[in-house]
N, C-alpha and C positions, 0 to 999 in steps of 0.2 A: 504493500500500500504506500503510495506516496504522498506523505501527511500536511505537507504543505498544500498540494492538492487537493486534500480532503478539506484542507483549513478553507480554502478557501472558496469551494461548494460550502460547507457549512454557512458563512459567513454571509454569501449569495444567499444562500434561503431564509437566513435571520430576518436581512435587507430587505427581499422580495415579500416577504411574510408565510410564502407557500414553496411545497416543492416543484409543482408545476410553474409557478410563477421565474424561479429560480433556472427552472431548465430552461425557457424561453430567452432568460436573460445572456443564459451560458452558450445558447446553440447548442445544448446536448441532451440529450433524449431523455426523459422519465425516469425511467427505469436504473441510467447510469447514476444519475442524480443521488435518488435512493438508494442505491448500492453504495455508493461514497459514505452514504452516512451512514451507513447500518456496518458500513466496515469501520469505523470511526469509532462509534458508540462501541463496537466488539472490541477493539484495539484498549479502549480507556475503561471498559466493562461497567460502562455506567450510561445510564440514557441521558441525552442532552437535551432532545426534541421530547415536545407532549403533542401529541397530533389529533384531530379528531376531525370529522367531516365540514368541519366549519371552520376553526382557527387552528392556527398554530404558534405552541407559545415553546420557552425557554425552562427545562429544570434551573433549580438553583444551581446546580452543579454546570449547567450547558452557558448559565450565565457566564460565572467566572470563566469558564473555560474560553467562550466568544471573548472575552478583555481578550485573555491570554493571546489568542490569535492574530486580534487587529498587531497588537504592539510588536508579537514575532512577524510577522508579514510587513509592516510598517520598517523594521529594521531590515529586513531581507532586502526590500525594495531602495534603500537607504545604502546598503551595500551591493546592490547591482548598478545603483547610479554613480556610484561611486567611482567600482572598476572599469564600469564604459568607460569614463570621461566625463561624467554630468559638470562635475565638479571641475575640471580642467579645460571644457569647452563648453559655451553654450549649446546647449543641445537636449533633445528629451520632449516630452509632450506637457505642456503648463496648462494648469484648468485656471477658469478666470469664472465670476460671477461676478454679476452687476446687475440694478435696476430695469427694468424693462425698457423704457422710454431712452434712458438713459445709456444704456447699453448699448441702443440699435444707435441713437445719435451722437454719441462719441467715442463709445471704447470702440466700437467696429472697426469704424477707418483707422483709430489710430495699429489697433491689433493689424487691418491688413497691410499697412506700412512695415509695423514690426516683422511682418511674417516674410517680405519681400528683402527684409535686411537679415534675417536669419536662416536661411534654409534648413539647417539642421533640425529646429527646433517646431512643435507642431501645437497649435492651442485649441481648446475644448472650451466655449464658453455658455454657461449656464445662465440665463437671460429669468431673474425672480423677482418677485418685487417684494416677496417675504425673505426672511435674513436667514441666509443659508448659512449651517454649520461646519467650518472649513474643516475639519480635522474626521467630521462622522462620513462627511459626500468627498474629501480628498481634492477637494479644492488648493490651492497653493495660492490664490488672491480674489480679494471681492475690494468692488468699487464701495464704496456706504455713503450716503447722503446722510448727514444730519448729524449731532453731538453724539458719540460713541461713551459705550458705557465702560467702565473700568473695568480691564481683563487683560489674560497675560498676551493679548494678540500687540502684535507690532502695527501701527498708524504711522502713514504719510503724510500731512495735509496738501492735497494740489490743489485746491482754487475754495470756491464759496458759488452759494447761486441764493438766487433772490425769491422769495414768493411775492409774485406779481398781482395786481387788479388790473383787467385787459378788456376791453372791448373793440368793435368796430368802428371807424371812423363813423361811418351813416348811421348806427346806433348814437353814437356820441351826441354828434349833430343834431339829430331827431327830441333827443332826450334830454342833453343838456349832458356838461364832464360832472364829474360829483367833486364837490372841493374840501369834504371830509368824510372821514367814514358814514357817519351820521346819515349822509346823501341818500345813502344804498338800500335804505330803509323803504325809499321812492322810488326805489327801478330796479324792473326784473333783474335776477341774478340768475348764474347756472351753475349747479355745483356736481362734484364729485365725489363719488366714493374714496375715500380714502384720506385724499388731501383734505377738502373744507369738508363744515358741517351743511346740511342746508336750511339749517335755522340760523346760523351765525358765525362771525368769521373775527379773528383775532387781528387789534392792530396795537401800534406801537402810539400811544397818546403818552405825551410826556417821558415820562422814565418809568412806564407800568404800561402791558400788556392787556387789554382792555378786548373782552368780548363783545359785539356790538350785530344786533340781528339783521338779517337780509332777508329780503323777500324771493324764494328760488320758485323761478316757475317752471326751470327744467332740472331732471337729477338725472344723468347719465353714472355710470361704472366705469368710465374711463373719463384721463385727461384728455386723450384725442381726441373723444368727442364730443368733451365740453368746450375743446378750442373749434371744432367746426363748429359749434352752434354759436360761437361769440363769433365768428366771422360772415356767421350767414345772419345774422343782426339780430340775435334772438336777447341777446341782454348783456350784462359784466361776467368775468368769470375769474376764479382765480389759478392761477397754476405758477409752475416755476419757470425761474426768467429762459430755463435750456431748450424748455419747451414750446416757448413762443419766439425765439431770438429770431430766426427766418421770417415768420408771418410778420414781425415789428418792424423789423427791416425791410421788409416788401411793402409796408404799410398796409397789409390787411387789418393789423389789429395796434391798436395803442394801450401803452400804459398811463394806468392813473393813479391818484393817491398814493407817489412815492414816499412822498414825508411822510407816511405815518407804516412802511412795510415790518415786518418783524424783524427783529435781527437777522441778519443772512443764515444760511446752513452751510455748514464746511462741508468738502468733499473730498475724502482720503481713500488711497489706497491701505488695504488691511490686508496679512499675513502672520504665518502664526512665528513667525523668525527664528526659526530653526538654524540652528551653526553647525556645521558651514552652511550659507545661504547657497543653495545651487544656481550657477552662473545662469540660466536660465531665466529665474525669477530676478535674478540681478541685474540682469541684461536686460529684461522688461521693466522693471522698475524706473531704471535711470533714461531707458525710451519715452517709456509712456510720461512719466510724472510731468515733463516740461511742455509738452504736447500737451496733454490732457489740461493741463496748468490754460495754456495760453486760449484752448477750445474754451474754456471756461470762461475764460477775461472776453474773448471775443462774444461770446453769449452775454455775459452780463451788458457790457457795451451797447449791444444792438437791442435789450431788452427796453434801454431806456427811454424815456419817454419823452416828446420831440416837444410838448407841452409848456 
């Protein structure tokens, strides 16, 4: 039996939740699936798996054991990157996660520049707008918007972005600009899942954070298409300045009520800084950070309001 192979079928089916799920994942047939692990549990003479027509869970004993495997597999993979060259040449495959919106409008380009200067090296990016766990999915970098919480991961800061109040020019015109938050009270809003509420939206009054209510007469599940509905003159909406930089710039859409935005949100890259850092992620780090930097400046830039 060869146990690292078992390790890592087991660990497949932990992941997947099922053994079917697991073989689909592996390309390997049912049957072999199951055989792995029933030669595993024979080999350690103890069950790890609880299986039943419905779920599949974890003995206490198959708990620890799954630790035990990520960490020997983790180092295996540690010292095959090693003997190749990882560490002496950039090279290898780098997983990347970032925001969704934000992913597709700027780590992309900058990744596919990265990719035309590195041939050796190959990148897997995972595009989430929930905060992926870098260490449990094996990630090596996630972009993060916003104040990061305290943990042992290593932070970049490259740039800042703004949350925006935006509407149409012909909305503007039609409706009047609004000259404080208070305005908003009197014209349609459109809000998002996620970002704003649609009963009320934070600004910066004075030196305090002040909730102030709007009127939303559309709610869409995305910024995308809260920004096509502020261009197709349906009312204000808010999103961030990265997401509107092109449409501000073309003048489909204007910014209002800068004085009163919330503080900015940073925007870092994050890794779990591992020594030695493999030239890889080193080699992307010091690409992207200044690029990424300046896409940001350029967004904030064009976000601003001509007003």
């Amino acid at each position: 039996m060869d146990r690292l192979d078992a390790m890592t079928v087991l660990i497949a089916v932990v992941d997947a939740g099922s053994l079917s799920a697991a073989a689909r994942r592996l390309g390997m047939p049912l049957a072999t699936v199951s055989r792995k692990i029933g030669e595993l549990e024979g080999h350690l003479k103890t069950r790890l798996l609880t299986r039943t027509t419905r779920q599949l869970s974890l003995t206490e004993a198959g708990r620890s054991y799954v630790a035990a495997c990520r960490r020997i597999l983790e180092d295996v993979g540690e010292a095959e990157r090693a003997a190749t060259g990882e560490y002496s040449e950039p090279k290898g495959e780098l997983a990347i996660t970032a925001p969704v919106v934000f992913g597709r409008l700027h780590v992309l380009p900058v990744v596919a520049e990265f990719l035309a200067r590195y041939p050796e090296i190959g990148v897997r990016i995972m595009l989430a707008d929930s905060i992926v766990n870098l260490l449990e999915e094996h990630v090596d970098l996630a972009a993060r918007i916003g104040e990061l919480p305290d943990s042992a991961l290593v932070a970049m800061r490259v740039g800042a972005i703004r949350r925006v109040v935006c509407a149409s020019p012909d909305y503007l015109a039609a409706h009047g600009v609004p000259a404080h938050p208070r305005d908003l009270a009197a014209h349609a809003c459109i809000t998002s899942d996620g970002l704003t509420s649609a009963r009320s939206w934070a600004f910066w009054l004075g030196k305090e954070a002040v909730l102030l209510p709007v009127r939303s007469r559309l709610v869409l599940n995305t910024a995308e298409a809260a920004i096509d509905a502020a261009m197709l003159g349906v009312g204000l909406t808010r999103v961030l300045s990265y997401q509107v930089a092109s449409a501000v710039r073309e003048g489909k859409l204007q910014v209002v009520l800068e004085a009163f935005e919330p503080p900015p949100w940073p925007v870092s890259l994050v890794h779990a800084g591992q020594a030695p850092l493999p030239l890889k992620l080193r080699a992307f780090l010091d690409f992207a950070a200044p690029r990424l930097g300046a896409r940001l400046e350029g967004a904030w830039l064009a976000s601003a309001s001509s007003v």
